[in-house]
C-alpha positions, 0 to 999 in steps of 0.5 A: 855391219849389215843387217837385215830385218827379221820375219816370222810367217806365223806372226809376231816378231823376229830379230835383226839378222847379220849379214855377210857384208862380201855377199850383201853389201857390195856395189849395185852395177846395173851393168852387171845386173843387165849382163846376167839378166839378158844372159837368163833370158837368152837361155829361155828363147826358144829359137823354134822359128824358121821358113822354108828354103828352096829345097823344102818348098814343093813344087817343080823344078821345070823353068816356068817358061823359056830362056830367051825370046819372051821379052820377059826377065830369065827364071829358073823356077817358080820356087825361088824366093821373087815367086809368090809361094816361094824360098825366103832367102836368109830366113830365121832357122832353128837355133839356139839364143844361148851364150856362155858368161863367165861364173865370175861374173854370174856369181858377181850378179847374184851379189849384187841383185842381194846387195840391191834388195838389202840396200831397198830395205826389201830383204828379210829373212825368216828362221824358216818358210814353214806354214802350217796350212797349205790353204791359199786364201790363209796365205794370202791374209797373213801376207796382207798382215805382213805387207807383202804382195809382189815376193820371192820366198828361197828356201833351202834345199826344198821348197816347204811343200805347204807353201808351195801349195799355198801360192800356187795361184797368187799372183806375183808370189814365188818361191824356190829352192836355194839352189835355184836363186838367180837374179831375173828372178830376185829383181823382178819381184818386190821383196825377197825373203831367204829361209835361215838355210837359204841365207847360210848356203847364199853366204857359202856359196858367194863369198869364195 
């Protein structure tokens, strides 16, 4: 039987929650784990480079000087790439880093970035992410209180719109929506923290 630590955003106590162990008490692969992250991160590359080729360099297309009899090497024009302001040949054009994974092992991933933080003793949950006052310096007390500095909040189909306000300017503080849950995100911060909704739509969508 799995279970995780209770926490209540308004203080005081909260009970021990079971926990679906096909979601969050599987093996933790880093493998997996360096599949789906590099996976993220190559979707959010913006491939926005490139250099000219010889065609979009401007310039003449007259040879620079005669074929033959100058004792110098042949060329065919001062816009190919060994002339200074120059084509580069095979530059970097404008492309896409994004690349297809398969939804097993994406799914696989996310089982394991939960089973991770629940083997750290890092995963809480809370009946809900609902806070009375969107005041950040607030916040950022009772999170002192809590122990919790580098954190990712999951909510449920929305984000509660005071605690969005509330840590909009703390750092390493985040939040999302449950639909939103991936692994970069969940293994880059310390401590993870799912609502009850989150907890209930993770365990659905996971364990099929």
């Amino acid at each position: 039987m799995v279970k995780a630590k209770g926490i209540n955003l308004a203080g005081g106590n909260a009970a021990e929650v079971q926990l679906d162990e096909a979601v969050f008490a599987v093996e933790v692969r880093k493998d997996i784990l360096h599949r789906v992250i590099e996976w993220q991160r190559a979707k959010t590359h913006r491939g926005t480079h490139q250099t000219k080729t010889i065609s979009m360099v401007s310039g003449t297309t007259k040879k620079p000087y005669a074929q033959k009899h100058t004792g110098r090497a042949r060329q065919g024009s001062l816009r190919s790439p060994q002339m200074r302001g120059g084509a580069r040949i095979f530059g970097p054009v404008v492309r896409s880093y994004a690349y297809s994974l398969p939804k097993k092992v994406r799914a696989l991933g996310l089982r394991v970035a939960l089973s991770a933080k629940q083997a750290e003793g890092k995963l809480f949950i809370a009946p809900d992410l609902s806070v009375k006052s969107a005041k950040t310096k607030e916040f950022a007390n009772q999170l002192e209180k809590l122990g919790l500095s580098n954190v990712l909040f999951i909510d449920g189909p929305e984000v509660n719109p005071n605690l969005k306000k509330a840590i909009s300017n703390l750092k390493y503080v985040d939040a999302l929506p449950q639909q939103g849950a991936n692994v970069y995100d969940i293994i880059r911060h310390d401590t993870l923290v799912l609502s009850q909704a989150a907890l209930k739509h993770l365990s659905e969508r996971l364990s099929k």
